[in-house]
C-alpha positions as CSV (number, residue, x, y, z in Angstrom):
1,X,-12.2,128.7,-33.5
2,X,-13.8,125.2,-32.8
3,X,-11.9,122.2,-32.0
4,X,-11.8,120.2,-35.2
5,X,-10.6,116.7,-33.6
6,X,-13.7,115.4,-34.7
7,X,-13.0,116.0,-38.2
8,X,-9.3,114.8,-37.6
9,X,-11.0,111.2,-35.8
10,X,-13.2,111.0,-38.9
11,X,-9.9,111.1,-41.5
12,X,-9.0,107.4,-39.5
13,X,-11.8,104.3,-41.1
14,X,-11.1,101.4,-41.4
15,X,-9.1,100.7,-44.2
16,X,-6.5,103.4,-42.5
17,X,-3.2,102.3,-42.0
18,X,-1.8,104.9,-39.1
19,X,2.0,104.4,-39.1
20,X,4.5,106.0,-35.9
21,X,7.7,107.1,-36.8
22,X,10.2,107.9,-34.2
23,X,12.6,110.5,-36.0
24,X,16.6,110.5,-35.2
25,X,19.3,112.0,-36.5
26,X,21.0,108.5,-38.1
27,X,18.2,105.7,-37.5
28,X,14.5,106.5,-37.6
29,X,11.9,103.8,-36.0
30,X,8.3,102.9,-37.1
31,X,5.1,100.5,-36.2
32,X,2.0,100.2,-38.1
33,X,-1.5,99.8,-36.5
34,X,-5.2,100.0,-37.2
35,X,-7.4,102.2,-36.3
36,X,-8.3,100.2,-33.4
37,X,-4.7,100.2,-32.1
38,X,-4.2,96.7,-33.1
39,X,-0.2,96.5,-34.7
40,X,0.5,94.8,-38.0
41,X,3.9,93.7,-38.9
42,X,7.2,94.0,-36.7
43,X,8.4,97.1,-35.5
44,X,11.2,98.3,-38.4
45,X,14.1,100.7,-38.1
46,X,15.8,102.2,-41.2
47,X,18.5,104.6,-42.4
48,X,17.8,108.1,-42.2
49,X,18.9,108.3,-45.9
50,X,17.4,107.2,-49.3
51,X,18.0,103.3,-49.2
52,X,16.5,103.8,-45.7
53,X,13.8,105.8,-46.8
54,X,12.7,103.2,-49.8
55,X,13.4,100.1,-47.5
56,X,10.5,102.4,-45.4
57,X,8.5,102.7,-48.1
58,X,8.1,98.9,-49.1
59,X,7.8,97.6,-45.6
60,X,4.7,100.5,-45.2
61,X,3.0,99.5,-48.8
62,X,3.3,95.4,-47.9
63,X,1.8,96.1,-44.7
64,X,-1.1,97.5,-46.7
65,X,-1.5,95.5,-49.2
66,X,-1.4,92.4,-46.6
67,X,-4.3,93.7,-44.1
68,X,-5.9,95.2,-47.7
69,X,-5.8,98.7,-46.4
70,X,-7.1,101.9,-48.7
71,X,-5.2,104.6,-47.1
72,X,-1.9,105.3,-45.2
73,X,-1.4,108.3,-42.7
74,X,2.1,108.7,-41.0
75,X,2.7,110.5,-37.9
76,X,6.0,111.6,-36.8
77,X,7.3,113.4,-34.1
78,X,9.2,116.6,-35.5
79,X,12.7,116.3,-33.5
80,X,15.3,119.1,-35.1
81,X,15.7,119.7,-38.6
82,X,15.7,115.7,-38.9
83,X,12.4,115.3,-39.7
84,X,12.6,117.3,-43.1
85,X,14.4,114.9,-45.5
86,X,11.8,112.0,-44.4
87,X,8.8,114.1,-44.9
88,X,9.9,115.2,-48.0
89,X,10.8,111.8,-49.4
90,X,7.1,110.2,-48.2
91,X,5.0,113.4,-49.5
92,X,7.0,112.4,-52.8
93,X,4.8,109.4,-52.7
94,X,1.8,111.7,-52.2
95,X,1.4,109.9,-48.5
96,X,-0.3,111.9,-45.6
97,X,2.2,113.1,-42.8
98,X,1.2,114.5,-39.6
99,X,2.8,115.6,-36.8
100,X,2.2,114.7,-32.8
101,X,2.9,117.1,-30.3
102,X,6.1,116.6,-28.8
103,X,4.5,117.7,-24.9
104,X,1.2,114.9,-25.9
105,X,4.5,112.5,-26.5
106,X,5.9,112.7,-23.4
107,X,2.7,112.7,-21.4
108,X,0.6,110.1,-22.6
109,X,3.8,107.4,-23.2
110,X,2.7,106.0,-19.7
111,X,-0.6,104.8,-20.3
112,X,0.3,101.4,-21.3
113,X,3.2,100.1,-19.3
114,X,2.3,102.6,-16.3
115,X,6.3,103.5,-17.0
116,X,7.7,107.0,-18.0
117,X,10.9,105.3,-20.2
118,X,11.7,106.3,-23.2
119,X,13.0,103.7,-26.0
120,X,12.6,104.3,-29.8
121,X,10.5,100.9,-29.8
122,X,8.1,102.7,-27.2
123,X,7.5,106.2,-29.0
124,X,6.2,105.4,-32.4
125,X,3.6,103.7,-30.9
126,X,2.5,106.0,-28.9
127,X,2.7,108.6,-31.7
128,X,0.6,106.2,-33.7
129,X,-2.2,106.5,-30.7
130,X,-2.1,109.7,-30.6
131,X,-3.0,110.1,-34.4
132,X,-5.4,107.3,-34.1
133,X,-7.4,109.5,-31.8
134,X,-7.2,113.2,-33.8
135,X,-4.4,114.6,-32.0
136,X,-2.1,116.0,-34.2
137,X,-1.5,118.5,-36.8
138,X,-1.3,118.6,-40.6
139,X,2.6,120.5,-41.2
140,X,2.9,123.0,-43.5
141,X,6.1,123.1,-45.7
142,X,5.9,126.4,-47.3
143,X,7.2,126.0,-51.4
144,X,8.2,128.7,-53.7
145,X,8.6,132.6,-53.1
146,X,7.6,131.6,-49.2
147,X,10.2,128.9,-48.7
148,X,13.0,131.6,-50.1
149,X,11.4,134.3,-47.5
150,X,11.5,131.8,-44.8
151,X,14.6,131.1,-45.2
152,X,16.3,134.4,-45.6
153,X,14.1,135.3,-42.8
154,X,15.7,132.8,-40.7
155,X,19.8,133.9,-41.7
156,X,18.5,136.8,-40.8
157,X,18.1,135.9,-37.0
158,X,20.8,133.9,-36.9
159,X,22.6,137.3,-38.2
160,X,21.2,139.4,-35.5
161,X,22.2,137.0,-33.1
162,X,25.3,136.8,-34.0
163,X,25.3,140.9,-34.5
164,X,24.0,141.3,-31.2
165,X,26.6,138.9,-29.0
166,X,29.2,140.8,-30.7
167,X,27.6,144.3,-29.7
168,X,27.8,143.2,-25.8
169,X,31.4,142.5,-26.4
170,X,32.2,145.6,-27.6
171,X,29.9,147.6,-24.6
172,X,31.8,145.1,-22.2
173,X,34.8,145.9,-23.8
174,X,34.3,150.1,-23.3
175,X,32.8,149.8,-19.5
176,X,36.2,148.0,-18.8
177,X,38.5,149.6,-20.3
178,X,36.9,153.4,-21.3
179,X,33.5,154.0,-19.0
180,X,33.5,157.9,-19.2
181,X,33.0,156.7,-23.2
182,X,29.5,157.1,-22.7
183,X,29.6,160.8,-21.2
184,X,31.3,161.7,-25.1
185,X,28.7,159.3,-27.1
186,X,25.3,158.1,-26.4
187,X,25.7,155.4,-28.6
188,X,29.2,153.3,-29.6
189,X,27.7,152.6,-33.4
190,X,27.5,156.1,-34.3
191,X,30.2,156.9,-36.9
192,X,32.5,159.2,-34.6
193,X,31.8,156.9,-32.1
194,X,33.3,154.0,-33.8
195,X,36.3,156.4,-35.2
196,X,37.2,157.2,-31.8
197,X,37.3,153.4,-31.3
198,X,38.8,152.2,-34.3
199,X,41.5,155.2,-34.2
200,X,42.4,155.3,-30.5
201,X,40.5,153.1,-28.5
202,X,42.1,153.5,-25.1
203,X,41.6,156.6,-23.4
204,X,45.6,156.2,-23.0
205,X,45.8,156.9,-26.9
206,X,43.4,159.6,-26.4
207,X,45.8,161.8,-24.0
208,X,48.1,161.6,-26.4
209,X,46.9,163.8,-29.3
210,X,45.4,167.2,-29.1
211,X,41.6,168.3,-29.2
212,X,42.9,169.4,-32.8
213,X,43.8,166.2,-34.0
214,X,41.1,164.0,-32.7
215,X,38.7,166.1,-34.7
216,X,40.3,165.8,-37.7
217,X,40.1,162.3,-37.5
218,X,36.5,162.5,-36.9
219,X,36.2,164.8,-40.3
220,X,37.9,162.3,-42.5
221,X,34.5,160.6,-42.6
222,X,31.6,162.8,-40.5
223,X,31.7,166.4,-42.1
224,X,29.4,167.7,-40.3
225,X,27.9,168.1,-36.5
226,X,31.4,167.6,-34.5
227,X,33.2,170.4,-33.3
228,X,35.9,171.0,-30.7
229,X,34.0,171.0,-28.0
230,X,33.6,167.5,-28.0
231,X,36.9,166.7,-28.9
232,X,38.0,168.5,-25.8
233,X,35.3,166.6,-23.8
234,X,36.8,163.3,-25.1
235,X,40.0,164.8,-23.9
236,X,38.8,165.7,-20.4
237,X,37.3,162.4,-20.2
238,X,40.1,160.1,-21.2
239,X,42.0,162.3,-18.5
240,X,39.6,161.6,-16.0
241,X,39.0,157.7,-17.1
242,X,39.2,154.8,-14.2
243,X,39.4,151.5,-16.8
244,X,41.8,148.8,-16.4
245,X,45.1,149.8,-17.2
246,X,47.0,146.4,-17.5
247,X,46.7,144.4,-20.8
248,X,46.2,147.3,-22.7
249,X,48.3,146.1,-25.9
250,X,46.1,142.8,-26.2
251,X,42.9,145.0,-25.2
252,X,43.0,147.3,-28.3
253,X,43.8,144.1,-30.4
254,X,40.8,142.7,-29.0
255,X,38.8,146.0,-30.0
256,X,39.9,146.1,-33.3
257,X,38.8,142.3,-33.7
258,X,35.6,143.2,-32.3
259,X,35.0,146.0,-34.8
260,X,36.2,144.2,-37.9
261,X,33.7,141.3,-36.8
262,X,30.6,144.2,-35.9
263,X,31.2,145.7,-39.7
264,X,31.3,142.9,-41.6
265,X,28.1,141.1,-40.0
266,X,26.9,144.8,-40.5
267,X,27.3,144.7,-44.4
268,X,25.6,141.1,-44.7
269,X,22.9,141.8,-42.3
270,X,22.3,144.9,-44.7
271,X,22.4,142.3,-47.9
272,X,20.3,139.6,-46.6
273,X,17.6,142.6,-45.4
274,X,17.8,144.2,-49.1
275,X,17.2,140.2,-50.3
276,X,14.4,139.8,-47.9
277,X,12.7,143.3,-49.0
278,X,12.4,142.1,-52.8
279,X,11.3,138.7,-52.5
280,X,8.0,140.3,-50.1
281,X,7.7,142.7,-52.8
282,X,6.5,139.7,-55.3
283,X,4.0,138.7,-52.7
284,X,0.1,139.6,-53.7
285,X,-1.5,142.0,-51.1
286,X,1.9,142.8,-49.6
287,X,2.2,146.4,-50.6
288,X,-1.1,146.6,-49.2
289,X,-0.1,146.1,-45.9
290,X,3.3,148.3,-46.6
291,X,1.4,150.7,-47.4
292,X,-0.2,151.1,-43.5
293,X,1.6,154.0,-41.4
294,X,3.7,152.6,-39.2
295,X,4.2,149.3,-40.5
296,X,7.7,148.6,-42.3
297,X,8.5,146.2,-44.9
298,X,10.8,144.1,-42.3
299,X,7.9,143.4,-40.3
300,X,5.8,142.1,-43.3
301,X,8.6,140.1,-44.7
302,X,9.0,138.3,-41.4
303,X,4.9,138.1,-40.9
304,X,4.9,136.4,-44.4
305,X,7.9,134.4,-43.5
306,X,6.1,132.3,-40.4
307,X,2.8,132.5,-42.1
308,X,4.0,131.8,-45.6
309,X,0.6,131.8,-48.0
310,X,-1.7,133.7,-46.0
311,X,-4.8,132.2,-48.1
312,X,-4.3,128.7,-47.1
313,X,-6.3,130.2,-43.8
314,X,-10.1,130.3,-43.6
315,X,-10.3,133.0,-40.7
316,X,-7.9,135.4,-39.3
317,X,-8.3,133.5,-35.9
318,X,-6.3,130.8,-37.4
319,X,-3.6,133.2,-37.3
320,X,-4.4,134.4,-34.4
321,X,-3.7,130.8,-32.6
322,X,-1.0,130.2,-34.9
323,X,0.8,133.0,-33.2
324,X,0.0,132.0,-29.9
325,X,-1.9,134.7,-29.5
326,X,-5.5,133.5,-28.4
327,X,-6.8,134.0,-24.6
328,X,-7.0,131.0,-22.6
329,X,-8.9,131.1,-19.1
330,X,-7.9,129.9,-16.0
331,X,-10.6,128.8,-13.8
332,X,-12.4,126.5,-12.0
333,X,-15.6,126.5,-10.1
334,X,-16.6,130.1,-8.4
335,X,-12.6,130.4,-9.0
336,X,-11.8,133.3,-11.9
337,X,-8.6,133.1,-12.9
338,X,-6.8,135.4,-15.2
339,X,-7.4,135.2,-18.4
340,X,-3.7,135.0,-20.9
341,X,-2.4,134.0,-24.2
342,X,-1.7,130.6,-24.6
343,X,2.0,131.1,-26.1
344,X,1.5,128.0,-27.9
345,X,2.5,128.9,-31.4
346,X,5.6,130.6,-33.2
347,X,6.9,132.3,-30.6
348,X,9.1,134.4,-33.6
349,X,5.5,135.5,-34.8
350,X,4.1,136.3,-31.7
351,X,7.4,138.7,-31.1
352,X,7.5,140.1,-34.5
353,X,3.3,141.1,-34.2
354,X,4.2,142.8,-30.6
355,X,7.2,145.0,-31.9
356,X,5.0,145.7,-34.7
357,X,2.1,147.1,-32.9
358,X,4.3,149.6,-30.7
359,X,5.2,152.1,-32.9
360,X,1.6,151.3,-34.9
361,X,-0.2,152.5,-31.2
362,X,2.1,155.7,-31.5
363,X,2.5,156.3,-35.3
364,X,-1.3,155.6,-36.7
365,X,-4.2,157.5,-35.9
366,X,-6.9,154.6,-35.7
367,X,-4.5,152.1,-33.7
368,X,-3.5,155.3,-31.3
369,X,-7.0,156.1,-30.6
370,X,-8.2,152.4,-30.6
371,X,-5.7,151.9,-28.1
372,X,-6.5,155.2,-26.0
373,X,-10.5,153.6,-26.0
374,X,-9.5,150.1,-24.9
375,X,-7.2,151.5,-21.6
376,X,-9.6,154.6,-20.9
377,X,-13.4,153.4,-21.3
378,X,-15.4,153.0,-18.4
379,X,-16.9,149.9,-18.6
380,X,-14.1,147.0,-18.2
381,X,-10.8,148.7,-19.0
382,X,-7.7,146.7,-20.5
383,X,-4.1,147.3,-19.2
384,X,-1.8,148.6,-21.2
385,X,-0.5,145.2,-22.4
386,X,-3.9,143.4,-22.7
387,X,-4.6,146.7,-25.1
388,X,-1.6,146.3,-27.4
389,X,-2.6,142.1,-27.2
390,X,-6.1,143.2,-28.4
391,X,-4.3,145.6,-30.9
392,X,-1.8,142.3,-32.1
393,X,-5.7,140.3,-33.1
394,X,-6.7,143.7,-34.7
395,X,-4.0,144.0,-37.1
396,X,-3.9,140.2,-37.8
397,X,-7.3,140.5,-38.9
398,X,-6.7,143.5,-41.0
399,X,-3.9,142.1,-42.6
400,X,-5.4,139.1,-43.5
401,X,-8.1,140.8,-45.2
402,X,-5.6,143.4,-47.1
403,X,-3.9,140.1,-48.7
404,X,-6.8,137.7,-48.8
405,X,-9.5,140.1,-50.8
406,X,-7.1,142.3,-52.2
407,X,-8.1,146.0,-50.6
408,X,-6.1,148.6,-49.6
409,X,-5.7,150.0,-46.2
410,X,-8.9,152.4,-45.5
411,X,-8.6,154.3,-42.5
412,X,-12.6,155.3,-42.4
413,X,-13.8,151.7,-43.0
414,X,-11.5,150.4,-40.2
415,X,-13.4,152.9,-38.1
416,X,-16.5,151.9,-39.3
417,X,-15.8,149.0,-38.2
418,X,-15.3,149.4,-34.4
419,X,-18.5,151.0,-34.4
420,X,-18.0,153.3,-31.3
421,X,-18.5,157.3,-31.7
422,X,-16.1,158.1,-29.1
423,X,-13.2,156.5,-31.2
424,X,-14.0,157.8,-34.4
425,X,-13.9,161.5,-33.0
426,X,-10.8,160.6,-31.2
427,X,-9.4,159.2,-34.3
């Protein structure tokens, strides 16, 4: 995609008041210039609540009516969640807000005093410089169905996170106290798994009751595919265990903690999820893209959670860079570098896209043989991750177009479209 800076330059004339504003969590700083870089006014510094916000407001519109100026863009700086409230009260007024990249910030703050401090007098000046010359972006603030996704989208890591800190407790937990627990169970969260924990815990507990009895514990809530066998394996390995055996009373308190705490963040995980599937479902175009092999409704809530409305985008590319996905090259001179993905945009969309396209290379027939093409032709092979990179652009592109005209997923025409022999007969 061509670099639209130009276009950005143009938005600053004359009669543009460009305004910095240094965002904090209790007092927020600004400076006003021209699109020369000359300053009007003093620099001002207001609450970061509503009085602050109006007393903001009049300072900005006397400045403009004073140097008779048409049009007012703000830059900012997006530091936190702080920034939200602000923007939220000045697009109110139907102003322009923009945001400066916090790495352009730090690097270019030295060009006027030849001095790398940092004051809040210094920054929103050179934030407003940075505007002045095209550097910064337009934010988008997703509204409606796409601010409730987003949102449930992000409980929903914080959920996992929390679900997942408590799952290395629990594993740290058995490898000190039960190792051989693994030799009964490949995984803890199966249900007699966790009955074993929950019931006895400590292979000291264990000992105590016969194969008998441990499985008709496990029956009071798995019916079926338990037998005696591997209650007697349980038994032998309890017998055999080398854990820690001081602490034990506190240790299967601490287990039972653990498990109460793993359940519950379980069951709201499992409610914010079923949230999260109904509000994609009321999203045009997305059953088209639920409707792919291989792609679950998870993945397209969280794709349409960091996109939000996927038709505010002219080309799939702008996706593409909004995921951090495009190449970048690193050379110079006869020097080739190699060439990588720039990383330089939601790093939560770039994951989501790569976990996606796994079981899409294994599960669907045109990604599989697509994929077996890109790492087996003979004229410039990809590795194996460059592949399921090229892959991440492919389905971009195809959502984009599933959602954007309205189509539903056609294996033949996505064939068509590759336009190779070899991978249609593969396919």
């Amino acid at each position: 995609m061509k670099y639209n800076q130009n276009q950005k330059i143009s938005q600053i004339t004359e009669k543009t008041l460009v305004v910095g504003v240094d965002i904090a969590k209790k007092v927020h700083y600004a400076r006003a210039f021209d699109w020369r870089g000359i300053e009007y006014g003093a620099v001002i510094h207001f609450k970061a609540n509503g009085s602050g916000f109006e007393e903001f407001l009049k300072w900005m519109e006397n400045i403009r009516e004073k140097y008779g100026m048409i049009k007012v863009i703000i830059g900012l700086e997006p530091t936190g969640h702080y920034w939200y409230t602000f923007t939220q009260a000045v697009l109110e007024k139907r102003i322009l807000v923009v945001q400066v990249n916090p790495y352009h910030v730090k690097k270019s703050k030295e060009l006027d005093d030849n001095n790398p401090s940092k004051s809040d007098r210094k920054d929103p000046k050179t934030i407003a410089m940075l505007v002045k010359d095209g550097r910064y972006q337009i934010p988008y603030i997703p509204k409606g169905i796409y601010a409730e996704l987003r949102n449930i989208n992000n409980l929903r890591e914080e959920f996992l996170k929390k679900i997942w800190s408590v799952k290395n407790k629990i594993i740290r937990w058995i490898d000190m106290y039960f190792p051989n627990f693994f030799k009964v169970f490949g995984n803890w969260e199966g249900k007699t798994a966790l009955k074993t924990l929950e019931k006895f815990g400590l292979p000291e507990n264990i000992v105590k009751a016969s194969a008998e009895e441990v499985l008709s514990i496990w029956r009071e809530d798995v019916k079926r595919g338990v037998g005696i066998k591997r209650a007697e394996k349980l038994l032998e390995e309890a017998k055999a265990s080398v854990g820690v055996r001081e602490g034990l009373i506190s240790a299967k308190y601490h287990m039972t903690l653990l498990l109460q705490e793993y359940r519950e963040l379980r069951r709201v995980l499992d409610e914010i999820e079923e949230k999260m599937e109904t509000l994609v479902l009321e999203i045009p175009g997305a059953m088209n893209i639920i409707e792919m092999k291989g792609i679950g409704i998870k993945t397209v809530a969280g794709f349409f959670a960091e996109v939000g409305d996927i038709t505010r985008f002219n080309h799939p590319k702008q996706i593409i860079k909004l995921a951090g996905l495009n190449l970048r090259e690193n050379s110079s001179g006869s020097h080739k570098g190699e060439t990588t993905i720039t990383k330089r945009g939601r790093s939560r969309l770039r994951a989501l896209l790569f976990r996606a396209i796994l079981p899409l290379a294994g599960k669907n027939k045109e990604f599989n043989a697509l994929h077996h093409y890109y790492i087996s032709r003979k004229g410039n092979p990809l590795k194996k991750m460059q592949s399921l990179i090229a892959l991440c652009h492919k389905l971009i592109r195809i959502m984009y177009t599933l959602v954007s005209k309205g189509v539903k997923y056609d294996p033949i025409v996505m064939m068509n479209d590759i336009r190779r022999p070899e991978i249609k007969q593969a396919a």
